[in-house]
MIDOSE-1310 file (N, C-alpha, C; in nm, 2 decimals, decimal comma, always signed):
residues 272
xxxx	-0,95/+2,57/-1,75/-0,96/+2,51/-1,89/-0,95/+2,36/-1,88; -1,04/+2,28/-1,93/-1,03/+2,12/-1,91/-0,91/+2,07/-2,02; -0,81/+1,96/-1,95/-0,72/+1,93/-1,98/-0,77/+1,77/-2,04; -0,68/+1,71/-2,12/-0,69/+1,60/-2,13/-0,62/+1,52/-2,07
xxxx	-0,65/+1,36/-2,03/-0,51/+1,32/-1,96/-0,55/+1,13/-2,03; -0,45/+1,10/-2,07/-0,45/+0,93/-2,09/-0,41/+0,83/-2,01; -0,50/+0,74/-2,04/-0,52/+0,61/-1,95/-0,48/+0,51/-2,01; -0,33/+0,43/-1,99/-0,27/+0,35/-2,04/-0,42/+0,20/-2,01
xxxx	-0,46/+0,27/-1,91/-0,53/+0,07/-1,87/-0,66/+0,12/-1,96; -0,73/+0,23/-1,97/-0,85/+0,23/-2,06/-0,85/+0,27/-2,20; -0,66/+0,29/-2,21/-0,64/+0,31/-2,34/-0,74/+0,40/-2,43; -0,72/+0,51/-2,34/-0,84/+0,66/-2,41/-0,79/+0,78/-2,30
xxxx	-0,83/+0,88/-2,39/-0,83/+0,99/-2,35/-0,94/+1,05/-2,21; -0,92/+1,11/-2,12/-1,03/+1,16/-2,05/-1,05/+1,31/-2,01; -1,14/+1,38/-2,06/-1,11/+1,55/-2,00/-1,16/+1,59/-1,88; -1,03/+1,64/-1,85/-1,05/+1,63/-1,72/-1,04/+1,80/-1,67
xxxx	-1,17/+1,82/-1,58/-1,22/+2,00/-1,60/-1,12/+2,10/-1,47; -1,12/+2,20/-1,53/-1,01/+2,28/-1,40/-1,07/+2,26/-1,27; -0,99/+2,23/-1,19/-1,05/+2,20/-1,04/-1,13/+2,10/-1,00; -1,12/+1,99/-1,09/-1,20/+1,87/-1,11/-1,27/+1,86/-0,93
xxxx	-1,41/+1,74/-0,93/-1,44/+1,76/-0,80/-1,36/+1,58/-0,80; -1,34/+1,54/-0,75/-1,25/+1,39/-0,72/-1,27/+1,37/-0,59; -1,31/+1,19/-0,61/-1,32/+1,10/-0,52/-1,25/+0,99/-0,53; -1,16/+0,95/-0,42/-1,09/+0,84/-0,41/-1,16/+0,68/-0,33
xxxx	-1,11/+0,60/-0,40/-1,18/+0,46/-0,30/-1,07/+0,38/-0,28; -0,91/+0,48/-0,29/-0,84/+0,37/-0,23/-0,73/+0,48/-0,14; -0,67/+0,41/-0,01/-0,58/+0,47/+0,06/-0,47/+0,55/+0,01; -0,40/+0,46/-0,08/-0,33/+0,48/-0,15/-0,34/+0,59/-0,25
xxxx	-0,41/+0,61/-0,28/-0,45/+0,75/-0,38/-0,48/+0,84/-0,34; -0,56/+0,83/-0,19/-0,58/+0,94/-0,08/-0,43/+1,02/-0,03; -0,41/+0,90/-0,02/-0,22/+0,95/+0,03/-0,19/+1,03/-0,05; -0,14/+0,97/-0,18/-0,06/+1,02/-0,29/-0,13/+1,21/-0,30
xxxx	-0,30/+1,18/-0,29/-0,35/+1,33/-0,32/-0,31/+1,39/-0,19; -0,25/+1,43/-0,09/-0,21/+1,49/+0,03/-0,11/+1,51/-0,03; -0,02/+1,47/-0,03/+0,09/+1,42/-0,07/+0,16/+1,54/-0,17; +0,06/+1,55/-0,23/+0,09/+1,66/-0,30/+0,05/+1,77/-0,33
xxxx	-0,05/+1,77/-0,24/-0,09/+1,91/-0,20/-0,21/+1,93/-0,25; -0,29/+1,87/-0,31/-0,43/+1,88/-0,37/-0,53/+1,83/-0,33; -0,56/+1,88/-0,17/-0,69/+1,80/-0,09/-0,76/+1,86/-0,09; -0,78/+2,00/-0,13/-0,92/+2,09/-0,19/-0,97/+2,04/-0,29
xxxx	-0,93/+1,92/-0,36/-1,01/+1,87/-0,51/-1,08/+1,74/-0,42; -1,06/+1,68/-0,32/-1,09/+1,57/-0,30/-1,23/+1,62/-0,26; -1,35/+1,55/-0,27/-1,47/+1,57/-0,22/-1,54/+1,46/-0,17; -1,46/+1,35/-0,17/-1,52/+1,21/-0,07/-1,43/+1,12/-0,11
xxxx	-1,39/+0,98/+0,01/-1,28/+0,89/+0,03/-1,38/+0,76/+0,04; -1,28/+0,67/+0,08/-1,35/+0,53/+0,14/-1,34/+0,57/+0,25; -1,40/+0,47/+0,34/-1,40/+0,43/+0,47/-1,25/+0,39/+0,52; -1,16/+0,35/+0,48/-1,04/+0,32/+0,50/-0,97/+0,41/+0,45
xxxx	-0,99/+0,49/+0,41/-0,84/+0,63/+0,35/-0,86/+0,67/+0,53; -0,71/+0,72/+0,50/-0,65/+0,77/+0,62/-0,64/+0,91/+0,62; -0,71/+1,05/+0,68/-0,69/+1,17/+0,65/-0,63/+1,23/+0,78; -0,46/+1,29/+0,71/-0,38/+1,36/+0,78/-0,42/+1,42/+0,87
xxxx	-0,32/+1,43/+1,01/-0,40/+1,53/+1,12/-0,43/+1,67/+1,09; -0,32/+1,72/+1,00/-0,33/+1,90/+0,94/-0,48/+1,88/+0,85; -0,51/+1,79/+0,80/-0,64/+1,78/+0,70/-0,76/+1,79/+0,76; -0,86/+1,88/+0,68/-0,99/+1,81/+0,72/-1,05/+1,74/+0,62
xxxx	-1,15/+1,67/+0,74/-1,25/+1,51/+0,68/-1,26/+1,51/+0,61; -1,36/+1,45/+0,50/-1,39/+1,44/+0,42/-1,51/+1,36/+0,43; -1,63/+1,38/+0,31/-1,70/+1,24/+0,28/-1,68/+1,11/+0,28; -1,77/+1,03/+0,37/-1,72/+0,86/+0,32/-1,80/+0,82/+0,22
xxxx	-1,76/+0,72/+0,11/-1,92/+0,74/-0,01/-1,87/+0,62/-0,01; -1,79/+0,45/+0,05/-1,82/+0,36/+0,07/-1,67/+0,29/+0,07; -1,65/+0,14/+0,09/-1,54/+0,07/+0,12/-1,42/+0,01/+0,02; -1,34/-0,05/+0,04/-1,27/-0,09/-0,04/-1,35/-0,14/-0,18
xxxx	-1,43/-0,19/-0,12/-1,52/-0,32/-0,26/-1,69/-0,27/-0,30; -1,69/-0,18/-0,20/-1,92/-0,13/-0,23/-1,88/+0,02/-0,20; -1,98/+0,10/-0,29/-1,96/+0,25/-0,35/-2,07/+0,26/-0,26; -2,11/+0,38/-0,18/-2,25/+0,35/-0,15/-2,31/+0,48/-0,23
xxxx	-2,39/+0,48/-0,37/-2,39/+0,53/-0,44/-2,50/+0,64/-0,38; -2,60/+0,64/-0,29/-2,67/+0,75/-0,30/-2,58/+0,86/-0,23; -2,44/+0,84/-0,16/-2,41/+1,02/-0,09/-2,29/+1,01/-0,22; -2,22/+0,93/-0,32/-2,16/+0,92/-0,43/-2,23/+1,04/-0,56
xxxx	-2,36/+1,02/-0,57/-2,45/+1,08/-0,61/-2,44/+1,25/-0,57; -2,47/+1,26/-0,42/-2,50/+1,38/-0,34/-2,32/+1,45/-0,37; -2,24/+1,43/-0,43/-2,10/+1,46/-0,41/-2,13/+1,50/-0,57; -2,14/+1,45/-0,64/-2,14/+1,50/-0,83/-1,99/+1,50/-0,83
xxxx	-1,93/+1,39/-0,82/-1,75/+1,37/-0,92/-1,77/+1,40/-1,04; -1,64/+1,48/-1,06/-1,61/+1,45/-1,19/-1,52/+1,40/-1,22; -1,46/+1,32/-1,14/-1,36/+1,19/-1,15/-1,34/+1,07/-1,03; -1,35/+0,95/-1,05/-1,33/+0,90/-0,91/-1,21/+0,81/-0,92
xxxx	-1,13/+0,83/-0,85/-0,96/+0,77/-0,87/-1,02/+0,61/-0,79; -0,95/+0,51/-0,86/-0,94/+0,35/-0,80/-0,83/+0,28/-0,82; -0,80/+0,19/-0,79/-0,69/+0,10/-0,85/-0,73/-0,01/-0,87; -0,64/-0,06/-0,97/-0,66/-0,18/-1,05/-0,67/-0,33/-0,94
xxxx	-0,65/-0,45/-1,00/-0,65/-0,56/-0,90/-0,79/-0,59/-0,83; -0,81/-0,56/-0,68/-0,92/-0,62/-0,61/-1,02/-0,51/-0,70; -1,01/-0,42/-0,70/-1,12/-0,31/-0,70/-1,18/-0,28/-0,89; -1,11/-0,41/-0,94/-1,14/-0,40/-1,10/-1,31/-0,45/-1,11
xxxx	-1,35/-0,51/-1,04/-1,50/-0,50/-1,03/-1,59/-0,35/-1,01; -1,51/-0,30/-0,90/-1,58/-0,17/-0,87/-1,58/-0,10/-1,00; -1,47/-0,12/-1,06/-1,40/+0,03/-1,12/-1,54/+0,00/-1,28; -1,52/-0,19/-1,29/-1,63/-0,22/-1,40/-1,76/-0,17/-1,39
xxxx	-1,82/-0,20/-1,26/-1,93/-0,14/-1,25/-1,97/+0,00/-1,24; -1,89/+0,09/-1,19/-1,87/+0,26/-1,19/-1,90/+0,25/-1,34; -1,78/+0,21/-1,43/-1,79/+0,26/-1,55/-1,93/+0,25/-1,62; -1,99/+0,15/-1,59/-2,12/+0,08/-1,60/-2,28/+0,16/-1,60
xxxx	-2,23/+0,25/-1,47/-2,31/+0,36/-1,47/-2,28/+0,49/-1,48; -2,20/+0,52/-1,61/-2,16/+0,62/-1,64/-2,07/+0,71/-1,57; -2,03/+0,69/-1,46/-1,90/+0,78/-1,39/-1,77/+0,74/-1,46; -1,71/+0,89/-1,43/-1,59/+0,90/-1,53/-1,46/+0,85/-1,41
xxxx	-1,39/+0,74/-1,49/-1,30/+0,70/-1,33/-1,20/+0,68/-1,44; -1,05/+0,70/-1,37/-0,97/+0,64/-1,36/-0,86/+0,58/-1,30; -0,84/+0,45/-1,32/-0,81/+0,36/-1,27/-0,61/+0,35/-1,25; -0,61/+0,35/-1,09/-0,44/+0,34/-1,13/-0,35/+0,21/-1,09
xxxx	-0,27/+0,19/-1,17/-0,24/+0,04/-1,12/-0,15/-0,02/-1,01; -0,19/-0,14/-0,98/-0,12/-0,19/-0,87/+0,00/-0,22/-0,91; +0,10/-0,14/-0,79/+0,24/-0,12/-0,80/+0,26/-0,32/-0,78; +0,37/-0,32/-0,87/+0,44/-0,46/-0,87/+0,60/-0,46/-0,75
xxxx	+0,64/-0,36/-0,78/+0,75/-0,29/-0,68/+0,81/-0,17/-0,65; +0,87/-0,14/-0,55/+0,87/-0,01/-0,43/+0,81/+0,13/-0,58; +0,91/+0,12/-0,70/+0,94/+0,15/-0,79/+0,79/+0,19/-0,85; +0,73/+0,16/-0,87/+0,55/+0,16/-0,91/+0,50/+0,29/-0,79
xxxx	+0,56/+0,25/-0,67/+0,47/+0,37/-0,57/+0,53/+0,49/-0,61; +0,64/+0,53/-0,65/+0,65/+0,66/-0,74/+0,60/+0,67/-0,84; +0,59/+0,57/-0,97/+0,55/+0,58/-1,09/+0,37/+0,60/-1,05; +0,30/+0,59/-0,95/+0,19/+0,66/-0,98/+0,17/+0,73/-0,89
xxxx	+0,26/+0,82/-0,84/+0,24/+0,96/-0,75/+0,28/+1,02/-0,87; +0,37/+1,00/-0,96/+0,37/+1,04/-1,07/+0,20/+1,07/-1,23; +0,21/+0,95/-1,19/+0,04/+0,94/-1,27/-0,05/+1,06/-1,16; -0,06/+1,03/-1,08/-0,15/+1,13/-1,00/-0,15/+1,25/-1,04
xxxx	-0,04/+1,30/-1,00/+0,01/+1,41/-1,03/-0,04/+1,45/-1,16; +0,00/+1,41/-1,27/-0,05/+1,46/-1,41/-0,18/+1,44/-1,40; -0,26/+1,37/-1,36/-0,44/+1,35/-1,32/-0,49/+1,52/-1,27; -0,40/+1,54/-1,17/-0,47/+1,66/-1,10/-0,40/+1,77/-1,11
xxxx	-0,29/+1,78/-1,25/-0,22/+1,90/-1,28/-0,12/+1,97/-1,15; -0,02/+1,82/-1,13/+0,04/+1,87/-1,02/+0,19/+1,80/-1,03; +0,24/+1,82/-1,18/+0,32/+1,73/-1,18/+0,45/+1,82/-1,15; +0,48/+1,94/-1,11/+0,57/+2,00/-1,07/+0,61/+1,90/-0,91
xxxx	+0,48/+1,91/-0,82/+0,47/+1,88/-0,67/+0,55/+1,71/-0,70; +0,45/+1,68/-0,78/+0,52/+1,51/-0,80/+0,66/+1,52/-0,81; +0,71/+1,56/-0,91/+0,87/+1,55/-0,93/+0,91/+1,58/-0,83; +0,89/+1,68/-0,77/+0,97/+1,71/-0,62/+0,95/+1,57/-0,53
xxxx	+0,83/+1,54/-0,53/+0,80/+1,47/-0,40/+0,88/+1,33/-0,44; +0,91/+1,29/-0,52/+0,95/+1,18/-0,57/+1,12/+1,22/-0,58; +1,17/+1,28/-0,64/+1,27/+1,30/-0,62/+1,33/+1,32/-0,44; +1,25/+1,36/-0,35/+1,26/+1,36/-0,22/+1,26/+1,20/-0,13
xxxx	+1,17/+1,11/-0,21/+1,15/+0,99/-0,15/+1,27/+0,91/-0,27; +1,29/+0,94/-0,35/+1,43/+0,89/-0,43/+1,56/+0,90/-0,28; +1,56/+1,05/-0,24/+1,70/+1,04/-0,18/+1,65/+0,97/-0,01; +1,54/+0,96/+0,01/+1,55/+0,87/+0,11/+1,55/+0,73/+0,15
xxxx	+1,47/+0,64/-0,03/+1,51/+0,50/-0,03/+1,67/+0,52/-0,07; +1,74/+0,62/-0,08/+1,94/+0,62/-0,09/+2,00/+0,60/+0,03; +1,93/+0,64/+0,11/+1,98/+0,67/+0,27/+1,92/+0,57/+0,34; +1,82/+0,47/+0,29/+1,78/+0,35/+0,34/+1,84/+0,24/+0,29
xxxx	+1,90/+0,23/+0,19/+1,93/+0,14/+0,12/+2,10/+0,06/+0,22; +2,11/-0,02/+0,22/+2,22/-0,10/+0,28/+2,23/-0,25/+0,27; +2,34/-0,28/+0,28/+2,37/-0,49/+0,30/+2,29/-0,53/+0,34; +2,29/-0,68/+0,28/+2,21/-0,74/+0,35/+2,19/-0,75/+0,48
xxxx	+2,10/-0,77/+0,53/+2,09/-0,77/+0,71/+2,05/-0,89/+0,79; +1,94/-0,97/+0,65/+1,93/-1,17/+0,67/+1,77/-1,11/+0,61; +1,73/-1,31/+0,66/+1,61/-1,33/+0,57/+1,49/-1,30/+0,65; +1,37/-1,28/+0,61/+1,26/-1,26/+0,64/+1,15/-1,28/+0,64
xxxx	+1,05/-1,31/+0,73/+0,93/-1,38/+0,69/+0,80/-1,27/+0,67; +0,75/-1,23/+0,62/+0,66/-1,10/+0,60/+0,52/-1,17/+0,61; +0,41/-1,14/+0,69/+0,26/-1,25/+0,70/+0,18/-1,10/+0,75; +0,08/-1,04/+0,68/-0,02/-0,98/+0,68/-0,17/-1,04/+0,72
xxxx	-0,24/-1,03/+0,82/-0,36/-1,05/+0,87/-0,43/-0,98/+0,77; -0,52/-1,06/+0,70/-0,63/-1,05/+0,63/-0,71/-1,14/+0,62; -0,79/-1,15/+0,75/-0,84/-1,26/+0,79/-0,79/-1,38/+0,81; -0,71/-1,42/+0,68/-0,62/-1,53/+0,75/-0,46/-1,52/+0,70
xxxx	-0,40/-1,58/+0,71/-0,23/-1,53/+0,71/-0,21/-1,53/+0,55; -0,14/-1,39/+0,50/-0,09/-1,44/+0,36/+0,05/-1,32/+0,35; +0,09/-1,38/+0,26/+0,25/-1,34/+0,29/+0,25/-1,30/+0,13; +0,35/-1,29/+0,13/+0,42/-1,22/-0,03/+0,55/-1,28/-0,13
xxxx	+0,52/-1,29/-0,25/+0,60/-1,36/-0,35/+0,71/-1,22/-0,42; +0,74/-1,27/-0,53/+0,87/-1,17/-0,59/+0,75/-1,05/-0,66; +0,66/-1,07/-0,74/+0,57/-0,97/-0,79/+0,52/-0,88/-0,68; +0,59/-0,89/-0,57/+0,48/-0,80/-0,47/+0,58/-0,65/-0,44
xxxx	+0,48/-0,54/-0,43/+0,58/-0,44/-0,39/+0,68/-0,45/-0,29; +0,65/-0,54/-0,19/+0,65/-0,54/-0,02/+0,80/-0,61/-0,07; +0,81/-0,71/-0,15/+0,93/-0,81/-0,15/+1,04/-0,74/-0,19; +1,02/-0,65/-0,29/+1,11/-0,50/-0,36/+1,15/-0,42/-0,22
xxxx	+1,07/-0,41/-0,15/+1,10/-0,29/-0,05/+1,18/-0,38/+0,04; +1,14/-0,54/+0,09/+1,20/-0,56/+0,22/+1,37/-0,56/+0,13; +1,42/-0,61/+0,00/+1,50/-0,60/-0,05/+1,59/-0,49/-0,01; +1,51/-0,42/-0,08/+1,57/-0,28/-0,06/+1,61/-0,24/+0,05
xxxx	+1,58/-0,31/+0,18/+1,66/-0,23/+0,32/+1,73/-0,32/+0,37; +1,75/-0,44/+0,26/+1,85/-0,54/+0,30/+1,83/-0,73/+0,34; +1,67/-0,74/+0,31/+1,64/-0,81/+0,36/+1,54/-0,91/+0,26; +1,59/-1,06/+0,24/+1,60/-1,13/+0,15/+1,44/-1,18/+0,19
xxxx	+1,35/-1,20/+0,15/+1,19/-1,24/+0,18/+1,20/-1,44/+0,13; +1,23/-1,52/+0,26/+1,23/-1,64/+0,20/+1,09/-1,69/+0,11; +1,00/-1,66/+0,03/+0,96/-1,63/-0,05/+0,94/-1,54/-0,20; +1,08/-1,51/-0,20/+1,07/-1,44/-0,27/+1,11/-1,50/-0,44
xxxx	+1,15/-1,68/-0,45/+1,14/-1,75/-0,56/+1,01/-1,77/-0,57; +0,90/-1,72/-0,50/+0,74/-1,78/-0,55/+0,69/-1,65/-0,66; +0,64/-1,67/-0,75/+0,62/-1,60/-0,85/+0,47/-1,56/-0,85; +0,40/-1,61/-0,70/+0,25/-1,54/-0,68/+0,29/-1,40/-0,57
xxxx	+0,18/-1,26/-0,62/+0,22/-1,21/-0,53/+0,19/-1,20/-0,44; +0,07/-1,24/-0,40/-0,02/-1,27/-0,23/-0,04/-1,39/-0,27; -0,04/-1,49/-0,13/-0,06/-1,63/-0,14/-0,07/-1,66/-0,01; -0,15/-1,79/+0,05/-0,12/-1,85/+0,17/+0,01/-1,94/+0,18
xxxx	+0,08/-1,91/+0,31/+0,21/-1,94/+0,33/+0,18/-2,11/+0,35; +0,27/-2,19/+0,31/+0,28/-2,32/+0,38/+0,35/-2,30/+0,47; +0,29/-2,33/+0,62/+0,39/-2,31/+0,75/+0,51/-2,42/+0,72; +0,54/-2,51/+0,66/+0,61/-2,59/+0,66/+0,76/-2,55/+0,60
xxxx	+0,68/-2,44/+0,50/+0,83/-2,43/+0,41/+0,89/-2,25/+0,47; +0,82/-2,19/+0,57/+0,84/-2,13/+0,68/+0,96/-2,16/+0,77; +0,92/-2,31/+0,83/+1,01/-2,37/+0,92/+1,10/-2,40/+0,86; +1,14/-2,45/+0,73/+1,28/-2,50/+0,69/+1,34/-2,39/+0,62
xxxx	+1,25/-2,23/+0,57/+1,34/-2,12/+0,55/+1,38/-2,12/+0,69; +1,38/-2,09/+0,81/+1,46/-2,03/+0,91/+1,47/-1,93/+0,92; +1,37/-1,82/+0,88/+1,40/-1,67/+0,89/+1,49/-1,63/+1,01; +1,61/-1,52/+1,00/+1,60/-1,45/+1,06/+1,52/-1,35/+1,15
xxxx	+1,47/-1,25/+1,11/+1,31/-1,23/+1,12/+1,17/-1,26/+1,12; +1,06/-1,17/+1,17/+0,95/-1,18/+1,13/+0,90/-1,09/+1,10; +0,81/-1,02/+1,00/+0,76/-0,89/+1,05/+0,61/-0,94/+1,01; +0,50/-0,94/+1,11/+0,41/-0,94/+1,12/+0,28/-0,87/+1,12
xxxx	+0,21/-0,79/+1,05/+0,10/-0,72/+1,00/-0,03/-0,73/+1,05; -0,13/-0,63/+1,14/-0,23/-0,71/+1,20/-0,30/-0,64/+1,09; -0,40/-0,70/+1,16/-0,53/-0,63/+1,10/-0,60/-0,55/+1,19; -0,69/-0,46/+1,15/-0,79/-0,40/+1,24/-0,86/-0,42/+1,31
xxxx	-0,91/-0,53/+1,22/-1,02/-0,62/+1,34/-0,95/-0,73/+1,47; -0,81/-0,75/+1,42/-0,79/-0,82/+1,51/-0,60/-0,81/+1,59; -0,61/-0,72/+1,65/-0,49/-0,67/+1,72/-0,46/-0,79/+1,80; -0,32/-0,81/+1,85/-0,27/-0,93/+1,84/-0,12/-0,87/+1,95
xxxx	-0,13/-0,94/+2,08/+0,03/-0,87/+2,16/+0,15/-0,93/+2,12; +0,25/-0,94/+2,10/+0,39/-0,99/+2,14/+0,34/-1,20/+2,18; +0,32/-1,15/+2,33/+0,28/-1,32/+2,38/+0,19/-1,37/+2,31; +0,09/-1,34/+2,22/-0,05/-1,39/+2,16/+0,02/-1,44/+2,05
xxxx	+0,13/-1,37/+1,97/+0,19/-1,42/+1,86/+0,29/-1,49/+1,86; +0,34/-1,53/+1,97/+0,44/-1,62/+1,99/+0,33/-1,76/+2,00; +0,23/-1,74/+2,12/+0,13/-1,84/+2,11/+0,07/-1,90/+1,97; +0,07/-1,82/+1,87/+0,03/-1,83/+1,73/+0,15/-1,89/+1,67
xxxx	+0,26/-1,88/+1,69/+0,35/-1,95/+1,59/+0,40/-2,09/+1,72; +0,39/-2,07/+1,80/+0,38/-2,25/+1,90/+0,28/-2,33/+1,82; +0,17/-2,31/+1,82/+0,03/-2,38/+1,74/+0,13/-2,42/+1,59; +0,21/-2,33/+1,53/+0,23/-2,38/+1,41/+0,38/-2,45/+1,39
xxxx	+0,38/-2,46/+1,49/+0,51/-2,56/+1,55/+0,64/-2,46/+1,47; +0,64/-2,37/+1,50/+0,76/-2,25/+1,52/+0,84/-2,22/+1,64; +0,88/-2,30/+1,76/+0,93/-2,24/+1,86/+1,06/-2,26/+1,83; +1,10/-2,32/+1,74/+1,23/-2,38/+1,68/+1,32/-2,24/+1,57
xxxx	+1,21/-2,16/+1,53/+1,31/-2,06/+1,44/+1,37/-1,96/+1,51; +1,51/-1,93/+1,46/+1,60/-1,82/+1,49/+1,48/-1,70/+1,50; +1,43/-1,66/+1,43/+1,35/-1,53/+1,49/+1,25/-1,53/+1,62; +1,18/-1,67/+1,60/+1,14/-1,65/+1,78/+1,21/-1,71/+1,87
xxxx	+1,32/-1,78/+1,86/+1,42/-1,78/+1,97/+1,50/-1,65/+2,04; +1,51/-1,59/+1,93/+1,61/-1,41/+1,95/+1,47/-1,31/+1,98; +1,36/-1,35/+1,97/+1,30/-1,21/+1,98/+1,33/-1,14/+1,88; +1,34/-1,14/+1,75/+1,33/-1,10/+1,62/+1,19/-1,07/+1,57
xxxx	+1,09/-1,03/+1,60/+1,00/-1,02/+1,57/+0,92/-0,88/+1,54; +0,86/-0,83/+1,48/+0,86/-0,68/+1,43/+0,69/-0,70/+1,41; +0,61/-0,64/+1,50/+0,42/-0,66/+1,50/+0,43/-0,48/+1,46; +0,34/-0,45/+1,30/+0,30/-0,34/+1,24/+0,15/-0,36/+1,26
xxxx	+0,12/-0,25/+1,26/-0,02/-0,18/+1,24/-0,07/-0,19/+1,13; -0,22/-0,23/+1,10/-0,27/-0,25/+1,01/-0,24/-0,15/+0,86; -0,19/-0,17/+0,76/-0,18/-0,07/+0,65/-0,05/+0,01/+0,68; +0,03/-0,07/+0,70/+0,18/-0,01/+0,72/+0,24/-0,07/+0,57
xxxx	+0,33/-0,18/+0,59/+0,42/-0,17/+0,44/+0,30/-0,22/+0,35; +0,15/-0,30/+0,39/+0,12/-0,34/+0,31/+0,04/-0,26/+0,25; +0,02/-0,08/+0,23/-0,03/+0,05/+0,23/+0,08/+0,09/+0,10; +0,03/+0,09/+0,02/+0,14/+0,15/-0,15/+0,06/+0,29/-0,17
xxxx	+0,05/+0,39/-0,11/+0,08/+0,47/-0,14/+0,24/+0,55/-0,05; +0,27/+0,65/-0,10/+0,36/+0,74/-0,09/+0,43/+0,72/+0,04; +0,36/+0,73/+0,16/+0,38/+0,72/+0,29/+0,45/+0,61/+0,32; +0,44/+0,51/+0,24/+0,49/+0,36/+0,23/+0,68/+0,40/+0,29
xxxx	+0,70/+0,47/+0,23/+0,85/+0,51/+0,21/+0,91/+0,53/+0,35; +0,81/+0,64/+0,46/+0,84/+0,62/+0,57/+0,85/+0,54/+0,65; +0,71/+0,43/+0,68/+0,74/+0,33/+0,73/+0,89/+0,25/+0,68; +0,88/+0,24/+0,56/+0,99/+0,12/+0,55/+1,11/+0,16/+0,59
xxxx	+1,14/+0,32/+0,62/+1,26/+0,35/+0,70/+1,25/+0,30/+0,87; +1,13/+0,34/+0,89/+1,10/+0,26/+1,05/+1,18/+0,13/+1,08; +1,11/+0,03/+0,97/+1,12/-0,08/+0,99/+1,29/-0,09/+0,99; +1,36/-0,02/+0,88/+1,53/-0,03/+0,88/+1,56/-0,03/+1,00
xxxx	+1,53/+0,07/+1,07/+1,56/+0,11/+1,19/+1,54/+0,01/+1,31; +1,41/-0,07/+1,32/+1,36/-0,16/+1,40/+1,50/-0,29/+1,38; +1,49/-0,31/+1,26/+1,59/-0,43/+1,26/+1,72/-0,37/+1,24; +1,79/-0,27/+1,25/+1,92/-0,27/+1,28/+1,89/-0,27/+1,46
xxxx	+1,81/-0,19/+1,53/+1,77/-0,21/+1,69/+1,87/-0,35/+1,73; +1,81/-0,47/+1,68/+1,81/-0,60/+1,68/+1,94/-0,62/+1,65; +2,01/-0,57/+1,56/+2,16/-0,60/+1,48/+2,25/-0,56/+1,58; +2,21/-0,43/+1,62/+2,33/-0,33/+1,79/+2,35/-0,39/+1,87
């Protein structure tokens, strides 16, 4: 029996049919739908969703930013999940040609990546799985949570270096495991860093984020911060330095939670 479900961002109702066929075009919503047990409704991903090793594949029907509408087509959604921010062009143009989408929003902090495994959940009539699964990642940011541990410099490869302000989830989460983001008075939430005001924070840390395209060793990134006249900070003097895999903390869906226990773990290593 089709259900109705509301969309605070399209501010309307949407009926949404038993067993809906659903396509995701962001990681994060791919996650969230594993996550909770409803990967028989998925019927195509982006190119960048990540599908669990227990899962099988799925359709690719195109990238973070281009639908490629003829296998979009070949799939017949009757819903395609997106999120708000970069992909509000996509989501404008989908709407544009009549596909029924709803749009979920970009978490502002850790706090947001429950509130829409929560939304999900009520999307695909799974909101029993959600409260559980949320209540489960509740007791493990408890068991992550601790003192401060020092400050931090956070820089994501995306093509070129950009780091994170107080509006960002990432700044909430390094918080949350104790760890003060010397950006975290900037009130943009992605921005290019001034190396300058890098060097006179002094991080105790680094944690560094590659990208896909461009994997990066230990010595390559110390070479990278020499160039930016960094041989001077407490974190590459100590070997403080923490290189993640592309779509680790900077990845808001659900999974997010694990990693950032990792990372607890990496920098107490450093503290023993």
């Amino acid at each position: 029996m089709p259900r109705e479900v509301y969309s605070e961002i399209l501010n309307t109702y949407l009926e949404i049919p038993d067993k809906p066929r659903v396509v995701s075009l962001a990681p994060s919503i791919t996650d969230s739908i594993a996550v909770l047990g409803r990967w028989d409704l998925l019927v195509g991903i982006s190119i960048y969703c990540k599908v669990p090793d227990d899962l099988p594949e799925k359709p690719r029907v195109g990238s973070y930013l281009k639908v490629l509408y003829r296998r979009l087509n070949e799939l017949n959604p009757d819903l395609i999940l997106l999120t708000t921010g970069a992909q509000r062009g996509v989501m404008e143009e989908l709407s544009s040609k009549g596909y029924k989408i709803y749009p979920i929003p970009l978490p502002t902090s850790i706090y947001g990546i429950l509130e829409n495994l929560y939304i999900i959940g009520n999307i695909l009539d799974a909101i029993e799985n959600a409260l559980n699964k949320i209540n489960s990642y509740i007791s493990l940011l408890h068991d992550i949570k601790g003192e401060q541990l020092g400050t931090v410099y956070y820089e994501v490869d995306l093509g070129e270096p950009i780091t994170v302000g107080a509006p960002s989830y990432i700044n909430s989460s390094l918080y949350h495991i104790g760890l003060v983001n010397i950006f975290s008075s900037y009130m943009k939430p992605y921005f290019k860093p001034d190396f300058n005001v890098v060097k006179s924070g002094d991080p105790d840390f680094i944690i560094y984020e590659m990208s896909k395209a461009r994997e990066v060793s230990l010595d390559r990134l110390i070479e990278i911060f020499h160039d930016r006249g960094w041989d001077g900070l407490k974190a590459v003097k100590e070997g403080r330095i923490i290189i993640l895999p592309q779509d680790s903390l900077a990845h808001y869906g659900p999974t997010h939670f694990n990693i950032l226990r990792e990372v607890r773990d990496m920098i107490l290593s450093y503290i023993k």
